[in-house]
N, C-alpha and C positions, 0 to 999 in steps of 0.2 A: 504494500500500500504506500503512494506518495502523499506525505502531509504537507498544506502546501504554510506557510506562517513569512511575517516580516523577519528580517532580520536583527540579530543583537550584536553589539561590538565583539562578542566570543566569537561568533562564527569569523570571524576577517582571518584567523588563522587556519582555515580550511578552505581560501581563495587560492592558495599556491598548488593544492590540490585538481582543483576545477579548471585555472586557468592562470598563465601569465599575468594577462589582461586585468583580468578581475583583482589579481593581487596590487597591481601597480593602480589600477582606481581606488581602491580600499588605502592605500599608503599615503596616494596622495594627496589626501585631508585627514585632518585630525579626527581620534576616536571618539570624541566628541559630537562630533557631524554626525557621526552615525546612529546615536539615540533614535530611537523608533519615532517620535515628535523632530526631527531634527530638520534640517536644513537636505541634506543627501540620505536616503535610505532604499531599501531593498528587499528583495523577497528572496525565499531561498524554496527549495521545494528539498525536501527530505525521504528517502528510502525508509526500510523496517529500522534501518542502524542510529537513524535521528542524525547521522551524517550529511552534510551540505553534497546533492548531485545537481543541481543545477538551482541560477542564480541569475535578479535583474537588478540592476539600480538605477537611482532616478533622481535631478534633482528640481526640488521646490523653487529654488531661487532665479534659474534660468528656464526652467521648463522643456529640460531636457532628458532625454532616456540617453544613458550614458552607457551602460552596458547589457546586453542579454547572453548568456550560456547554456547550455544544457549537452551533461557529460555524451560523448556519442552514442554510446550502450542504451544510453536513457532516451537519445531520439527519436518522434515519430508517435509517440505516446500524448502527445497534447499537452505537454509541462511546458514547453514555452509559451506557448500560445497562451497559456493561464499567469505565466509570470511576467508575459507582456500585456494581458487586462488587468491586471493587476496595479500596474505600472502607469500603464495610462487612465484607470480611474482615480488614484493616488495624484496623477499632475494634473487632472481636471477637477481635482474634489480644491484643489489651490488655486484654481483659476484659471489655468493653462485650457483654451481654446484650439490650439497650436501650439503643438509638439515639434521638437525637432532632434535632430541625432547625427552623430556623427558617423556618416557611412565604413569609416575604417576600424571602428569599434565592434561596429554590430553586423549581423550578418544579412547583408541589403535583401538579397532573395527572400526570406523569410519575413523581413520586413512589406516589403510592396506585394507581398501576397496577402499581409496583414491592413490593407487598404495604405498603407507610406506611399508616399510620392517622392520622388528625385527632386530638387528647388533648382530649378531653371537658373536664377542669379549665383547660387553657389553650388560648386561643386565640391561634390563628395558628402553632400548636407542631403538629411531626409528629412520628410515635416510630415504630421498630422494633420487636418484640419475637422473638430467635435463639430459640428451646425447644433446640433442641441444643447441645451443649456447646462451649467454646469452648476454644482451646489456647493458651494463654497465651504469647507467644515476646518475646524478649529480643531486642532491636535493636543492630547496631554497627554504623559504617560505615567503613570501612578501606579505605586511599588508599595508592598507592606511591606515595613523596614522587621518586622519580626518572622515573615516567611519567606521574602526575599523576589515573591509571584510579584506579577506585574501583569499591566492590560493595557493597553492603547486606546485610549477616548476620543471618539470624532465626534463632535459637536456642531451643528447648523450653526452658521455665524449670518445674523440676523442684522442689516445694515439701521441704521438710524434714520430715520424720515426727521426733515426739517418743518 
C-alpha cells in the first residue's frame, strides 16, 4: 500500500536516496523552509516500509513546482500524478492561478500530459493556467509538545469588506 502525506524536515535525508535533484533542492534552503506551514514544502508518497519512494515540492512564495520524482520501480502506478495534485492544489489553495516550473527539473512529458504548457517567451519554462477559482487557506501547524503528533490546519482566509 502507498500512503501518500506532506513532508517533515526528517525525510530531506532520504532525498539522496530518490534522487540527486531532490537532495540538492532540499539543501538548498534552510530546514526551516520546510515546516509543513512553511514557505517550500512537499509531498512524499511512502511504501509498506514508511520509506520516502517518491516525492514533489512546491513553493508558496513564487508559485512554482520545483521538483517531481517517482523511484522507477514505482512508475506507472498513478503516485505522480497524485503528488502533482497535490502540489498544484497546495499553490492554488495560496493563490497561484498560474503555475510554472522549470522544464530541466521536472520531467516535461509527464508534465504536458498533465495539461502544462511550454511558455512561448521563455524557454525551458512550463506554466499552468486554474480558470476556476481558487480558495485561498491559511496554514498552521500544531504539535503536542507532550506527544510530539502534529497536524497541518488549513483554514479559509476570509478577506475584509470595506
Amino acid at each position: 500500500m502507498i500512503a501518500f502525506r506532506q513532508i517533515r524536515s526528517s525525510d530531506l535525508a532520504h532525498w539522496r536516496t530518490l534522487s540527486p535533484q531532490l537532495e540538492a533542492i532540499a539543501r538548498a534552503h534552510s530546514a526551516d523552509h520546510w515546516v509543513p506551514a512553511g514557505a517550500y514544502t512537499g509531498w512524499v508518497a511512502c511504501g509498506d516500509d514508511a520509506i520516502p519512494i517518491a516525492a514533489s515540492f512546491a513553493c508558496c512564495r513564487s508559485g512554482e513546482l520545483l521538483s517531481i520524482f517517482v523511484r522507477r520501480e514505482f512508475r506507472g502506478r498513478g503516485i505522480g500524478r497524485e503528488l502533482l495534485r497535490q502540489a498544484e492544489a497546495w499553490l492554488r489553495s495560496h493563490g497561484w492561478s498560474e503555475m510554472t516550473a522549470d522544464a530541466s527539473m521536472l520531467p516535461e512529458q509527464f508534465l504536458i500530459h498533465h495539461q502544462w504548457s511550454r511558455e512561448a517567451d521563455t524557454a525551458g519554462r512550463l506554466k499552468k493556467i486554474h480558470s476556476g477559482a481558487s480558495i485561498p487557506l491559511e496554514e498552521h501547524w500544531l504539535e503536542d509538545a507532550e506527544t510530539g503528533c502534529g497536524r497541518l490546519i488549513r483554514l479559509g482566509r476570509v478577506d475584509k469588506f470595506n
